[in-house]
C-alpha positions as CSV (number, residue, x, y, z in Angstrom):
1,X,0.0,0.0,0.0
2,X,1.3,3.7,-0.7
3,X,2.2,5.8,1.9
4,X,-0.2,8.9,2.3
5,X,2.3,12.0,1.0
6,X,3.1,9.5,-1.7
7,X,-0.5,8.9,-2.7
8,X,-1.4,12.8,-2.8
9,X,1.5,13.8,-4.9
10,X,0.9,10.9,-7.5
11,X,-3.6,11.9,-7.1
12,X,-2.0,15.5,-7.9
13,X,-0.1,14.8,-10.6
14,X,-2.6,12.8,-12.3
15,X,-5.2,15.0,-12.4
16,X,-2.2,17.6,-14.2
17,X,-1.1,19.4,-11.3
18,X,2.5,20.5,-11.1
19,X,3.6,19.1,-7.9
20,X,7.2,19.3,-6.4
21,X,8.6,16.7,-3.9
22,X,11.2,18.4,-1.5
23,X,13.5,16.0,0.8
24,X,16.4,16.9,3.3
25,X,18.4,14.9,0.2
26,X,18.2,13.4,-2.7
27,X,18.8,10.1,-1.7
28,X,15.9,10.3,0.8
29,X,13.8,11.7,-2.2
30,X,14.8,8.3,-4.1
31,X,12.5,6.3,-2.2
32,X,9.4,8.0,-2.5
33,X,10.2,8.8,-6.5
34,X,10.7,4.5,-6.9
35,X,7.5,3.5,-4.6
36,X,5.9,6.3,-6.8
37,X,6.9,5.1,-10.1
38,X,5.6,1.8,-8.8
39,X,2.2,2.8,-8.8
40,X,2.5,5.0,-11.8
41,X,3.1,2.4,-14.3
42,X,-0.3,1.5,-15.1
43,X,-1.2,5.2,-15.8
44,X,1.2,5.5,-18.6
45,X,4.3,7.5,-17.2
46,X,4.7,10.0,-20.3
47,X,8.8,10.5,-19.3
48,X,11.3,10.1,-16.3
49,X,14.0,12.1,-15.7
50,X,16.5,10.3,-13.4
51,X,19.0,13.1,-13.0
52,X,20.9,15.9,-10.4
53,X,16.9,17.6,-10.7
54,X,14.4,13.5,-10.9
55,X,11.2,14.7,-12.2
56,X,7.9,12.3,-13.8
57,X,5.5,13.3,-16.1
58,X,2.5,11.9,-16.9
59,X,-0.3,11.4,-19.6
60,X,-2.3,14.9,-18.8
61,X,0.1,17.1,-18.1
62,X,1.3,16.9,-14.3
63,X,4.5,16.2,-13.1
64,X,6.5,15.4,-10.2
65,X,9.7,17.2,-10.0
66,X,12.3,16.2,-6.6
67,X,14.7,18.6,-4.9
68,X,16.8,18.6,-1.9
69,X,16.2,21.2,0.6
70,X,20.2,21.2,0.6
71,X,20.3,23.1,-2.6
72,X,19.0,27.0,-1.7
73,X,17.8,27.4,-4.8
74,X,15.9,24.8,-5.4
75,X,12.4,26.2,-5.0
76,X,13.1,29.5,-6.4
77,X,12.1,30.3,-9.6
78,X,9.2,28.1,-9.4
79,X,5.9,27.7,-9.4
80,X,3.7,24.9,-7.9
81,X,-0.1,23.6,-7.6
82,X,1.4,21.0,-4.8
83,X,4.6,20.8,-2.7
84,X,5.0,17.8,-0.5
85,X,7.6,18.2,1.9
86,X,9.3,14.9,3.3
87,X,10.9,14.9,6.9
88,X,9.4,18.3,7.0
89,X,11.0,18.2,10.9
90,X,14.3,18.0,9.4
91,X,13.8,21.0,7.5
92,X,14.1,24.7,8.8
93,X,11.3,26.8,8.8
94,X,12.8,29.6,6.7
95,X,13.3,27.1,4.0
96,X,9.5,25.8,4.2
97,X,8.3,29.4,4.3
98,X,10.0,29.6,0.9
99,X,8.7,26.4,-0.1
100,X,4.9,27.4,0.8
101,X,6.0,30.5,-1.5
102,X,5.9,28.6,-4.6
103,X,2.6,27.2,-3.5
104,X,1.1,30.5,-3.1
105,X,-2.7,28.8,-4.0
106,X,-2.2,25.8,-3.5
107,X,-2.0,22.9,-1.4
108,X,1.7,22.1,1.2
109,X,1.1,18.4,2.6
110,X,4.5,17.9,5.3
111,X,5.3,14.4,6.6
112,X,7.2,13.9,9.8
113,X,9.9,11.6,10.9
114,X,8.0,9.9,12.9
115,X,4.9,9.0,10.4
């Protein structure tokens, strides 16, 4: 069974929202991007982008794009319908306040360590 920020973000995406995943790291953004392909597969996964920047598209127009919370830039610039932050207690709360910036109308979904 998916995990709940996993299921929202892939809902999101397939209805053709733009949603962005941000992790402490990348390699903690890997899992949820793999158990999210997982389920993706049978809704025809228009391209994946396994780079520095991972980021899935989909038939309809949404995508998924990953980013450390590491890298200061990488919610600037950009512009959301979703964010789902992962180990949002690991994250600083200037860095979510930008986050919730490129979400300006939309929906910010957090999970914690401990869920």
């Amino acid at each position: 069974m998916m995990r709940e920020l996993e299921a929202r973000a892939t809902e999101a995406a397939l209805a053709g929202k733009r949603v962005a995943w941000f992790a402490p790291t990348l390699e903690i953004a890997a899992r949820s991007l793999d158990e999210i392909l997982d389920h993706l597969r049978a809704s025809q996964v228009v391209r994946i982008r396994r780079s520095t920047s991972p980021r899935v598209e989909v038939i309809g127009g949404g995508s998924i794009a990953f980013a450390s919370t590491r890298n200061p830039d990488a919610e600037r610039g950009r512009s959301y319908d979703v964010a789902c932050i992962d180990r949002a207690d690991l994250i600083d709360e200037g860095r979510k306040r930008s986050i919730r910036f490129t979400v300006m109308a939309g929906e910010v979904h957090e999970r914690r360590v401990a869920a």
